[in-house]
C-alpha positions in Angstrom: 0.0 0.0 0.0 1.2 3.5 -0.8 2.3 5.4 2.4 0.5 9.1 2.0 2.6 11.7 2.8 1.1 13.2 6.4 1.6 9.5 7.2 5.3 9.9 6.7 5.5 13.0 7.9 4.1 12.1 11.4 6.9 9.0 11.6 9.9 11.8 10.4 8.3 13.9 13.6 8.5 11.1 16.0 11.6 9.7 14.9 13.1 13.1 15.5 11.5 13.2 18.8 12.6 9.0 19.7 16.1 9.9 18.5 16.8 13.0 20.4 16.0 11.2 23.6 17.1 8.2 23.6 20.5 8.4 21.9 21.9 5.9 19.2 19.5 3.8 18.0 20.1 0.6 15.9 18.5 0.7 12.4 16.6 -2.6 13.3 15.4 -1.4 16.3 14.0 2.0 14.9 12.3 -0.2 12.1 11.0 -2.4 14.3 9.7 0.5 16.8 7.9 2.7 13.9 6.9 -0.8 11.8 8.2 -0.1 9.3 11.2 -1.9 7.3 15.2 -0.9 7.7 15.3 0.4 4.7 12.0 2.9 4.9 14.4 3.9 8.3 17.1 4.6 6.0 15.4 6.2 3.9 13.5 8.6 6.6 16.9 9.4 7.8 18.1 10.5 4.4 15.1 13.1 3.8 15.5 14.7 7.2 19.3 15.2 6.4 18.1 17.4 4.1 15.4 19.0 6.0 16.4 22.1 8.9 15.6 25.8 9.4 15.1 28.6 6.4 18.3 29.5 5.1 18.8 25.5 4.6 22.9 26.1 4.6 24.0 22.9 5.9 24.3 24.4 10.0 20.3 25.0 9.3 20.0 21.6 8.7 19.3 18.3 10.7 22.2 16.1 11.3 23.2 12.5 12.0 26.9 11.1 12.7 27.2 9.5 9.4 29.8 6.9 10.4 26.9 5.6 12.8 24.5 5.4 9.9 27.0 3.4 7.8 27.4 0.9 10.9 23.2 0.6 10.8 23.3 3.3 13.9 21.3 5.9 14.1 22.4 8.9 16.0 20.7 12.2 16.0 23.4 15.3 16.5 20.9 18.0 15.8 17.4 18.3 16.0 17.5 22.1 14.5 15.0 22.8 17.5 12.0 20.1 16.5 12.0 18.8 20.4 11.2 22.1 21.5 7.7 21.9 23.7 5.2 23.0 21.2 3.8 26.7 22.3 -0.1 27.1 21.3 -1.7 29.8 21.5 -5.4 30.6 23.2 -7.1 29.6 19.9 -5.4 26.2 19.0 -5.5 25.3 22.0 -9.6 25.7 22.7 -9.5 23.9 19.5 -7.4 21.1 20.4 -9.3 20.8 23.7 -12.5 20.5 21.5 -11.0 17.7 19.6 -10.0 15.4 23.1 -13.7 16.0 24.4 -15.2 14.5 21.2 -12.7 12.1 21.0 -13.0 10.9 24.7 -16.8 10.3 23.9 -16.0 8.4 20.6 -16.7 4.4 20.3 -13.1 3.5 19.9 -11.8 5.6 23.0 -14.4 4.5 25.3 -13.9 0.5 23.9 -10.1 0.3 25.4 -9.6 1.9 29.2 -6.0 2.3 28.5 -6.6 4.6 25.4 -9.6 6.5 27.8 -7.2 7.0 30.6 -4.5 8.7 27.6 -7.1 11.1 26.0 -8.1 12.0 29.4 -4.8 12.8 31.2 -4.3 14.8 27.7 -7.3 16.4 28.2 -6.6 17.3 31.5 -3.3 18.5 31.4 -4.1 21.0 27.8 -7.4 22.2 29.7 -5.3 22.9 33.1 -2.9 25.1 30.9 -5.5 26.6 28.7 -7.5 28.0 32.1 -10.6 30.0 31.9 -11.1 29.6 28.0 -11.5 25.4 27.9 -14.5 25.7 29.6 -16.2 27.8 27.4 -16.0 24.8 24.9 -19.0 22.5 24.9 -18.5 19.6 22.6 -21.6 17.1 22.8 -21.3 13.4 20.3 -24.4 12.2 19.0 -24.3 8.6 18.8 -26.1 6.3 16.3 -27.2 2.8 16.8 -28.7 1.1 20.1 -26.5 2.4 23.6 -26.5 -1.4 24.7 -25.2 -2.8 21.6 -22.5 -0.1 21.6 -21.9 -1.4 25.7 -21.3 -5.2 24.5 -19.1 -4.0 21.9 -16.6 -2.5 24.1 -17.3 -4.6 26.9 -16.4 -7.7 24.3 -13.1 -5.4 23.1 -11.7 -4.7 26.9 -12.4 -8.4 28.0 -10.9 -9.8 24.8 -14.6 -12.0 24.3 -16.4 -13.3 21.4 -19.1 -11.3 20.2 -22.6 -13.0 18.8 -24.4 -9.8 16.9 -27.8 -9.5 15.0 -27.0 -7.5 11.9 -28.8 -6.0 9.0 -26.9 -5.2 5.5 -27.7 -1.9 3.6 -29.5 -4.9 1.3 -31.9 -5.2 4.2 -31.2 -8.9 5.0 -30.3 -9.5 8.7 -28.0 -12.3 10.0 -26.8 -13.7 13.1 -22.9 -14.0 13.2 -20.2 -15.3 16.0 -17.2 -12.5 15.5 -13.8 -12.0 17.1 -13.9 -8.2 17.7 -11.0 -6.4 17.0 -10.8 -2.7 17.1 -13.3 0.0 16.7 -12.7 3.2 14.7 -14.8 5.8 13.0 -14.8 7.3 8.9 -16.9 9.5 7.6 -19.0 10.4 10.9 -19.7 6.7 11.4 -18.3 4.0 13.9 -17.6 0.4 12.8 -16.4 -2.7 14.4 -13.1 -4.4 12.4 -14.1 -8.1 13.7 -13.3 -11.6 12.5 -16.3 -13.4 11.1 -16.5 -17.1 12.4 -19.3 -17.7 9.4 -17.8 -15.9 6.7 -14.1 -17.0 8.0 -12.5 -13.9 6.9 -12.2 -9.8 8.2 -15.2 -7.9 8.1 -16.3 -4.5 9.3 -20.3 -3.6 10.8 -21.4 -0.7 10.8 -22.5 -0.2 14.5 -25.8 1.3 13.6 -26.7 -1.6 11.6 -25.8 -4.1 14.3 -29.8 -4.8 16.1 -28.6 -6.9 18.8 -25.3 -7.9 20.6 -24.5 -10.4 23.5 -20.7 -10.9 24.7 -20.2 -14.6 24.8 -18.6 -16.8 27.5 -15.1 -17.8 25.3 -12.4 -15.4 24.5 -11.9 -14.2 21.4 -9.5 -15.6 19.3 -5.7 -14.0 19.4 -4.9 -15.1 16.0 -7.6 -14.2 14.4 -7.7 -10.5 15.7 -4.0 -10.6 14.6 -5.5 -11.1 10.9 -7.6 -8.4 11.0 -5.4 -6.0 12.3 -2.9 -7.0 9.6 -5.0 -4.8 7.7 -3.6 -1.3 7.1 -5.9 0.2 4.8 -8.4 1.2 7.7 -10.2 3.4 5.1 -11.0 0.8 2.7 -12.4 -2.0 5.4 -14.8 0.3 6.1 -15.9 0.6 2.4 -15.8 -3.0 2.3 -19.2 -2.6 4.5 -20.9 -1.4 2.1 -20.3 -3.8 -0.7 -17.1 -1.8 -1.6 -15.9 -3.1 -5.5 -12.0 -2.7 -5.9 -11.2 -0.4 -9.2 -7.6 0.8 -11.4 -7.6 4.1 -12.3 -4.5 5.4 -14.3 -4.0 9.0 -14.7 -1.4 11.0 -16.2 1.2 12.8 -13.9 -0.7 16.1 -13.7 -3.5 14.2 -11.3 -0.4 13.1 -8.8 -2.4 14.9 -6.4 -5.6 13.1 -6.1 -3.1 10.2 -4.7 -2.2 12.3 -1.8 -6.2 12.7 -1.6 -7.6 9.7 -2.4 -8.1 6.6 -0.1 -6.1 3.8 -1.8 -4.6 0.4 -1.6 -1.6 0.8 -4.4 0.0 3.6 -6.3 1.9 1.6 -9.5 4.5 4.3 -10.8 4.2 4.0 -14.6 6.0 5.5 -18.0 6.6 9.8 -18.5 5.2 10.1 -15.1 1.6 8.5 -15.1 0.9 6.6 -12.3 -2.3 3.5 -11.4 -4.6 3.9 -8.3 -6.2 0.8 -6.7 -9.4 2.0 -4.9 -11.9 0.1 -2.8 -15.6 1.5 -4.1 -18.9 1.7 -2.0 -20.1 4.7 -4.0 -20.3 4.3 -7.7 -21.7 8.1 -7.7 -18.5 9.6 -5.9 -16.3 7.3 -8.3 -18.0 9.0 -11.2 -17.8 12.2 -9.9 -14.0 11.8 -9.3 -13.0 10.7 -13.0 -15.4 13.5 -14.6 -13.3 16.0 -12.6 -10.4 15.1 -13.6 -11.7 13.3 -17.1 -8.6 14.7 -18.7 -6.2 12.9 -17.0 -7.9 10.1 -16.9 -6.0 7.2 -18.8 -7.7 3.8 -18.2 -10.1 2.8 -16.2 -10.5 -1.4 -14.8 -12.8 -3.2 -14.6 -14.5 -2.7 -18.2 -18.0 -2.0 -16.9 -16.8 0.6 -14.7 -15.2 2.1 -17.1 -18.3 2.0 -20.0 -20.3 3.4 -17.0 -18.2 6.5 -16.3 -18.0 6.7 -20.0 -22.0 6.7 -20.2 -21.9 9.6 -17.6 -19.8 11.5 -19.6 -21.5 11.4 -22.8 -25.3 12.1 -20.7 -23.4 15.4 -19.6 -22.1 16.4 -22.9 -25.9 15.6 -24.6 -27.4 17.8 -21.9 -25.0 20.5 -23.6 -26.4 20.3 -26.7 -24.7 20.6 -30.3 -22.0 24.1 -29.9 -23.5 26.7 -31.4 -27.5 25.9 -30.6 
Protein backbone atom coordinates (compact mmCIF):
# COMPACT_ATOMS: atom_id res chain seq x y z
CA UNK A 1 0.00 0.00 0.00
CA UNK A 2 1.24 3.46 -0.83
CA UNK A 3 2.28 5.43 2.42
CA UNK A 4 0.46 9.12 2.04
CA UNK A 5 2.62 11.72 2.85
CA UNK A 6 1.09 13.15 6.39
CA UNK A 7 1.61 9.47 7.19
CA UNK A 8 5.34 9.91 6.71
CA UNK A 9 5.47 13.03 7.92
CA UNK A 10 4.05 12.15 11.35
CA UNK A 11 6.90 9.05 11.57
CA UNK A 12 9.87 11.84 10.40
CA UNK A 13 8.33 13.85 13.62
CA UNK A 14 8.48 11.13 15.95
CA UNK A 15 11.59 9.72 14.87
CA UNK A 16 13.14 13.07 15.53
CA UNK A 17 11.52 13.21 18.83
CA UNK A 18 12.60 9.03 19.68
CA UNK A 19 16.08 9.92 18.48
CA UNK A 20 16.77 12.99 20.40
CA UNK A 21 16.00 11.18 23.62
CA UNK A 22 17.14 8.16 23.58
CA UNK A 23 20.54 8.43 21.86
CA UNK A 24 21.87 5.89 19.19
CA UNK A 25 19.54 3.76 18.02
CA UNK A 26 20.12 0.57 15.87
CA UNK A 27 18.54 0.66 12.42
CA UNK A 28 16.61 -2.64 13.32
CA UNK A 29 15.38 -1.40 16.34
CA UNK A 30 14.01 2.00 14.92
CA UNK A 31 12.28 -0.16 12.14
CA UNK A 32 10.96 -2.38 14.31
CA UNK A 33 9.65 0.49 16.75
CA UNK A 34 7.90 2.69 13.87
CA UNK A 35 6.91 -0.80 11.78
CA UNK A 36 8.20 -0.07 9.27
CA UNK A 37 11.25 -1.86 7.25
CA UNK A 38 15.17 -0.93 7.72
CA UNK A 39 15.35 0.38 4.66
CA UNK A 40 12.03 2.95 4.91
CA UNK A 41 14.41 3.88 8.31
CA UNK A 42 17.12 4.56 6.03
CA UNK A 43 15.42 6.20 3.85
CA UNK A 44 13.51 8.62 6.55
CA UNK A 45 16.91 9.41 7.83
CA UNK A 46 18.11 10.49 4.37
CA UNK A 47 15.08 13.08 3.78
CA UNK A 48 15.53 14.70 7.16
CA UNK A 49 19.31 15.17 6.44
CA UNK A 50 18.10 17.45 4.15
CA UNK A 51 15.44 19.03 5.97
CA UNK A 52 16.39 22.09 8.91
CA UNK A 53 15.57 25.79 9.38
CA UNK A 54 15.11 28.63 6.39
CA UNK A 55 18.32 29.49 5.11
CA UNK A 56 18.83 25.47 4.58
CA UNK A 57 22.94 26.09 4.59
CA UNK A 58 24.05 22.93 5.92
CA UNK A 59 24.31 24.43 10.03
CA UNK A 60 20.33 25.00 9.31
CA UNK A 61 19.98 21.63 8.69
CA UNK A 62 19.31 18.26 10.73
CA UNK A 63 22.20 16.13 11.27
CA UNK A 64 23.15 12.48 12.03
CA UNK A 65 26.93 11.08 12.67
CA UNK A 66 27.16 9.51 9.39
CA UNK A 67 29.83 6.90 10.44
CA UNK A 68 26.93 5.60 12.79
CA UNK A 69 24.48 5.40 9.85
CA UNK A 70 26.96 3.45 7.77
CA UNK A 71 27.44 0.91 10.87
CA UNK A 72 23.24 0.56 10.85
CA UNK A 73 23.33 3.31 13.94
CA UNK A 74 21.27 5.87 14.10
CA UNK A 75 22.41 8.86 16.00
CA UNK A 76 20.73 12.18 16.02
CA UNK A 77 23.37 15.34 16.49
CA UNK A 78 20.94 17.98 15.78
CA UNK A 79 17.42 18.30 15.97
CA UNK A 80 17.54 22.07 14.50
CA UNK A 81 14.98 22.81 17.55
CA UNK A 82 11.98 20.13 16.49
CA UNK A 83 12.00 18.79 20.37
CA UNK A 84 11.25 22.13 21.53
CA UNK A 85 7.70 21.95 23.67
CA UNK A 86 5.20 22.98 21.21
CA UNK A 87 3.78 26.67 22.32
CA UNK A 88 -0.07 27.14 21.27
CA UNK A 89 -1.67 29.79 21.51
CA UNK A 90 -5.40 30.61 23.18
CA UNK A 91 -7.12 29.63 19.92
CA UNK A 92 -5.42 26.20 19.05
CA UNK A 93 -5.50 25.26 21.96
CA UNK A 94 -9.58 25.74 22.65
CA UNK A 95 -9.50 23.95 19.45
CA UNK A 96 -7.37 21.10 20.38
CA UNK A 97 -9.32 20.77 23.70
CA UNK A 98 -12.53 20.49 21.54
CA UNK A 99 -11.03 17.65 19.58
CA UNK A 100 -10.01 15.36 23.10
CA UNK A 101 -13.67 15.95 24.37
CA UNK A 102 -15.20 14.49 21.17
CA UNK A 103 -12.66 12.07 20.98
CA UNK A 104 -13.02 10.85 24.69
CA UNK A 105 -16.83 10.31 23.87
CA UNK A 106 -15.98 8.35 20.65
CA UNK A 107 -16.66 4.36 20.27
CA UNK A 108 -13.08 3.52 19.90
CA UNK A 109 -11.85 5.60 23.00
CA UNK A 110 -14.38 4.47 25.32
CA UNK A 111 -13.86 0.51 23.88
CA UNK A 112 -10.06 0.25 25.38
CA UNK A 113 -9.58 1.88 29.24
CA UNK A 114 -6.00 2.26 28.52
CA UNK A 115 -6.59 4.63 25.37
CA UNK A 116 -9.64 6.55 27.78
CA UNK A 117 -7.24 7.05 30.64
CA UNK A 118 -4.48 8.65 27.64
CA UNK A 119 -7.05 11.07 26.01
CA UNK A 120 -8.10 12.01 29.35
CA UNK A 121 -4.78 12.79 31.21
CA UNK A 122 -4.28 14.82 27.75
CA UNK A 123 -7.26 16.38 28.25
CA UNK A 124 -6.57 17.32 31.52
CA UNK A 125 -3.34 18.47 31.40
CA UNK A 126 -4.13 21.05 27.84
CA UNK A 127 -7.38 22.22 29.67
CA UNK A 128 -5.30 22.87 33.10
CA UNK A 129 -2.93 25.13 30.93
CA UNK A 130 -5.51 26.58 28.65
CA UNK A 131 -7.46 27.95 32.06
CA UNK A 132 -10.58 29.97 31.90
CA UNK A 133 -11.13 29.64 28.03
CA UNK A 134 -11.45 25.39 27.87
CA UNK A 135 -14.52 25.67 29.59
CA UNK A 136 -16.16 27.85 27.43
CA UNK A 137 -16.04 24.82 24.89
CA UNK A 138 -19.03 22.47 24.93
CA UNK A 139 -18.54 19.58 22.57
CA UNK A 140 -21.63 17.09 22.78
CA UNK A 141 -21.29 13.41 20.34
CA UNK A 142 -24.39 12.19 19.00
CA UNK A 143 -24.27 8.56 18.79
CA UNK A 144 -26.13 6.29 16.35
CA UNK A 145 -27.19 2.83 16.80
CA UNK A 146 -28.68 1.13 20.11
CA UNK A 147 -26.46 2.39 23.61
CA UNK A 148 -26.51 -1.45 24.71
CA UNK A 149 -25.15 -2.83 21.58
CA UNK A 150 -22.47 -0.06 21.64
CA UNK A 151 -21.85 -1.36 25.72
CA UNK A 152 -21.35 -5.23 24.50
CA UNK A 153 -19.12 -4.00 21.92
CA UNK A 154 -16.65 -2.47 24.08
CA UNK A 155 -17.30 -4.59 26.93
CA UNK A 156 -16.40 -7.71 24.26
CA UNK A 157 -13.13 -5.37 23.11
CA UNK A 158 -11.71 -4.70 26.91
CA UNK A 159 -12.38 -8.39 27.99
CA UNK A 160 -10.95 -9.81 24.80
CA UNK A 161 -14.56 -12.04 24.32
CA UNK A 162 -16.42 -13.27 21.44
CA UNK A 163 -19.08 -11.35 20.20
CA UNK A 164 -22.59 -12.96 18.83
CA UNK A 165 -24.40 -9.83 16.89
CA UNK A 166 -27.79 -9.46 15.03
CA UNK A 167 -26.95 -7.49 11.95
CA UNK A 168 -28.84 -6.01 8.98
CA UNK A 169 -26.91 -5.22 5.53
CA UNK A 170 -27.67 -1.87 3.56
CA UNK A 171 -29.47 -4.93 1.27
CA UNK A 172 -31.95 -5.23 4.23
CA UNK A 173 -31.16 -8.90 4.96
CA UNK A 174 -30.29 -9.55 8.68
CA UNK A 175 -28.04 -12.26 9.97
CA UNK A 176 -26.83 -13.66 13.13
CA UNK A 177 -22.92 -13.96 13.16
CA UNK A 178 -20.23 -15.28 15.96
CA UNK A 179 -17.25 -12.47 15.49
CA UNK A 180 -13.82 -12.00 17.09
CA UNK A 181 -13.94 -8.18 17.68
CA UNK A 182 -11.00 -6.44 17.00
CA UNK A 183 -10.82 -2.68 17.08
CA UNK A 184 -13.25 0.01 16.74
CA UNK A 185 -12.72 3.17 14.66
CA UNK A 186 -14.80 5.76 13.03
CA UNK A 187 -14.76 7.31 8.86
CA UNK A 188 -16.90 9.47 7.59
CA UNK A 189 -18.96 10.35 10.92
CA UNK A 190 -19.66 6.68 11.39
CA UNK A 191 -18.28 4.01 13.92
CA UNK A 192 -17.63 0.42 12.80
CA UNK A 193 -16.39 -2.67 14.44
CA UNK A 194 -13.13 -4.37 12.42
CA UNK A 195 -14.15 -8.11 13.66
CA UNK A 196 -13.31 -11.58 12.49
CA UNK A 197 -16.31 -13.39 11.07
CA UNK A 198 -16.53 -17.06 12.36
CA UNK A 199 -19.32 -17.66 9.43
CA UNK A 200 -17.80 -15.93 6.73
CA UNK A 201 -14.12 -17.02 7.97
CA UNK A 202 -12.52 -13.94 6.91
CA UNK A 203 -12.24 -9.79 8.23
CA UNK A 204 -15.15 -7.88 8.11
CA UNK A 205 -16.31 -4.51 9.29
CA UNK A 206 -20.30 -3.64 10.79
CA UNK A 207 -21.42 -0.65 10.81
CA UNK A 208 -22.52 -0.18 14.49
CA UNK A 209 -25.84 1.31 13.60
CA UNK A 210 -26.74 -1.55 11.61
CA UNK A 211 -25.83 -4.10 14.27
CA UNK A 212 -29.80 -4.79 16.12
CA UNK A 213 -28.57 -6.90 18.76
CA UNK A 214 -25.29 -7.88 20.61
CA UNK A 215 -24.47 -10.40 23.46
CA UNK A 216 -20.71 -10.93 24.71
CA UNK A 217 -20.25 -14.59 24.80
CA UNK A 218 -18.64 -16.76 27.46
CA UNK A 219 -15.09 -17.81 25.30
CA UNK A 220 -12.41 -15.43 24.51
CA UNK A 221 -11.90 -14.20 21.39
CA UNK A 222 -9.50 -15.58 19.33
CA UNK A 223 -5.75 -13.97 19.37
CA UNK A 224 -4.87 -15.13 16.02
CA UNK A 225 -7.62 -14.21 14.37
CA UNK A 226 -7.72 -10.54 15.69
CA UNK A 227 -4.05 -10.59 14.58
CA UNK A 228 -5.51 -11.12 10.87
CA UNK A 229 -7.62 -8.45 11.03
CA UNK A 230 -5.37 -5.95 12.27
CA UNK A 231 -2.94 -7.00 9.63
CA UNK A 232 -5.01 -4.76 7.66
CA UNK A 233 -3.63 -1.32 7.06
CA UNK A 234 -5.86 0.17 4.83
CA UNK A 235 -8.44 1.20 7.70
CA UNK A 236 -10.19 3.35 5.06
CA UNK A 237 -11.03 0.77 2.67
CA UNK A 238 -12.35 -1.98 5.45
CA UNK A 239 -14.79 0.30 6.14
CA UNK A 240 -15.88 0.64 2.38
CA UNK A 241 -15.75 -3.01 2.32
CA UNK A 242 -19.17 -2.64 4.50
CA UNK A 243 -20.90 -1.45 2.11
CA UNK A 244 -20.27 -3.79 -0.74
CA UNK A 245 -17.08 -1.84 -1.55
CA UNK A 246 -15.93 -3.09 -5.49
CA UNK A 247 -11.95 -2.68 -5.93
CA UNK A 248 -11.23 -0.41 -9.16
CA UNK A 249 -7.63 0.76 -11.39
CA UNK A 250 -7.65 4.05 -12.31
CA UNK A 251 -4.48 5.37 -14.34
CA UNK A 252 -4.05 9.01 -14.69
CA UNK A 253 -1.40 11.02 -16.25
CA UNK A 254 1.15 12.84 -13.94
CA UNK A 255 -0.70 16.05 -13.74
CA UNK A 256 -3.47 14.22 -11.29
CA UNK A 257 -0.36 13.08 -8.81
CA UNK A 258 -2.43 14.94 -6.42
CA UNK A 259 -5.56 13.12 -6.07
CA UNK A 260 -3.06 10.19 -4.74
CA UNK A 261 -2.20 12.34 -1.80
CA UNK A 262 -6.19 12.71 -1.59
CA UNK A 263 -7.57 9.71 -2.41
CA UNK A 264 -8.12 6.60 -0.09
CA UNK A 265 -6.07 3.82 -1.75
CA UNK A 266 -4.61 0.38 -1.59
CA UNK A 267 -1.65 0.77 -4.41
CA UNK A 268 0.04 3.55 -6.31
CA UNK A 269 1.93 1.62 -9.53
CA UNK A 270 4.48 4.27 -10.79
CA UNK A 271 4.18 3.95 -14.65
CA UNK A 272 5.97 5.46 -18.04
CA UNK A 273 6.56 9.76 -18.46
CA UNK A 274 5.20 10.13 -15.05
CA UNK A 275 1.55 8.48 -15.15
CA UNK A 276 0.91 6.62 -12.34
CA UNK A 277 -2.28 3.52 -11.42
CA UNK A 278 -4.56 3.87 -8.29
CA UNK A 279 -6.22 0.77 -6.68
CA UNK A 280 -9.38 2.00 -4.93
CA UNK A 281 -11.92 0.14 -2.80
CA UNK A 282 -15.55 1.52 -4.07
CA UNK A 283 -18.88 1.68 -2.00
CA UNK A 284 -20.14 4.66 -4.05
CA UNK A 285 -20.34 4.32 -7.74
CA UNK A 286 -21.67 8.13 -7.73
CA UNK A 287 -18.52 9.56 -5.92
CA UNK A 288 -16.29 7.27 -8.28
CA UNK A 289 -17.95 9.00 -11.20
CA UNK A 290 -17.78 12.24 -9.91
CA UNK A 291 -14.00 11.83 -9.30
CA UNK A 292 -13.01 10.66 -12.95
CA UNK A 293 -15.38 13.50 -14.55
CA UNK A 294 -13.28 15.96 -12.56
CA UNK A 295 -10.44 15.14 -13.59
CA UNK A 296 -11.74 13.28 -17.06
CA UNK A 297 -8.64 14.74 -18.72
CA UNK A 298 -6.23 12.85 -17.04
CA UNK A 299 -7.92 10.07 -16.92
CA UNK A 300 -6.05 7.19 -18.83
CA UNK A 301 -7.66 3.78 -18.23
CA UNK A 302 -10.08 2.75 -16.23
CA UNK A 303 -10.54 -1.38 -14.80
CA UNK A 304 -12.85 -3.19 -14.56
CA UNK A 305 -14.50 -2.66 -18.16
CA UNK A 306 -17.98 -2.05 -16.95
CA UNK A 307 -16.78 0.60 -14.66
CA UNK A 308 -15.17 2.15 -17.15
CA UNK A 309 -18.32 2.01 -20.02
CA UNK A 310 -20.32 3.44 -17.02
CA UNK A 311 -18.16 6.48 -16.32
CA UNK A 312 -18.04 6.75 -19.98
CA UNK A 313 -22.03 6.65 -20.24
CA UNK A 314 -21.91 9.55 -17.60
CA UNK A 315 -19.80 11.54 -19.63
CA UNK A 316 -21.47 11.36 -22.80
CA UNK A 317 -25.31 12.13 -20.70
CA UNK A 318 -23.42 15.39 -19.58
CA UNK A 319 -22.08 16.36 -22.88
CA UNK A 320 -25.85 15.59 -24.62
CA UNK A 321 -27.38 17.77 -21.88
CA UNK A 322 -25.05 20.51 -23.55
CA UNK A 323 -26.41 20.27 -26.69
CA UNK A 324 -24.65 20.57 -30.30
CA UNK A 325 -22.00 24.11 -29.90
CA UNK A 326 -23.51 26.71 -31.39
CA UNK A 327 -27.48 25.93 -30.60
Amino acid sequence: MAERADDRLVRLLGLVAFLDEHGPVPVAELADRFGVTEKQIRDDVDQLWVTGTPGYWPDDLIDFDADAVERGVVHLTESRGLTRPLRLGTREAIALVAALRALVDSPPVQADPERTALVRSALDKLSAATGEAASAVDVRIAHDGDPAVLQAVTAALADRRALRIRYVTASDVVSERDVDPARLLTQDGAAYLLAWCRRAQDRRTFRLDRVLAATVLDEPADADRIAAVDRDEDVAASAASAGGATTVTVTFASPARWLAEQLATEAVTELADGAFALRLRISNPAWLRSVLLAAAPDVLAVEPADVAAEVAASARAALAAYGEPGS
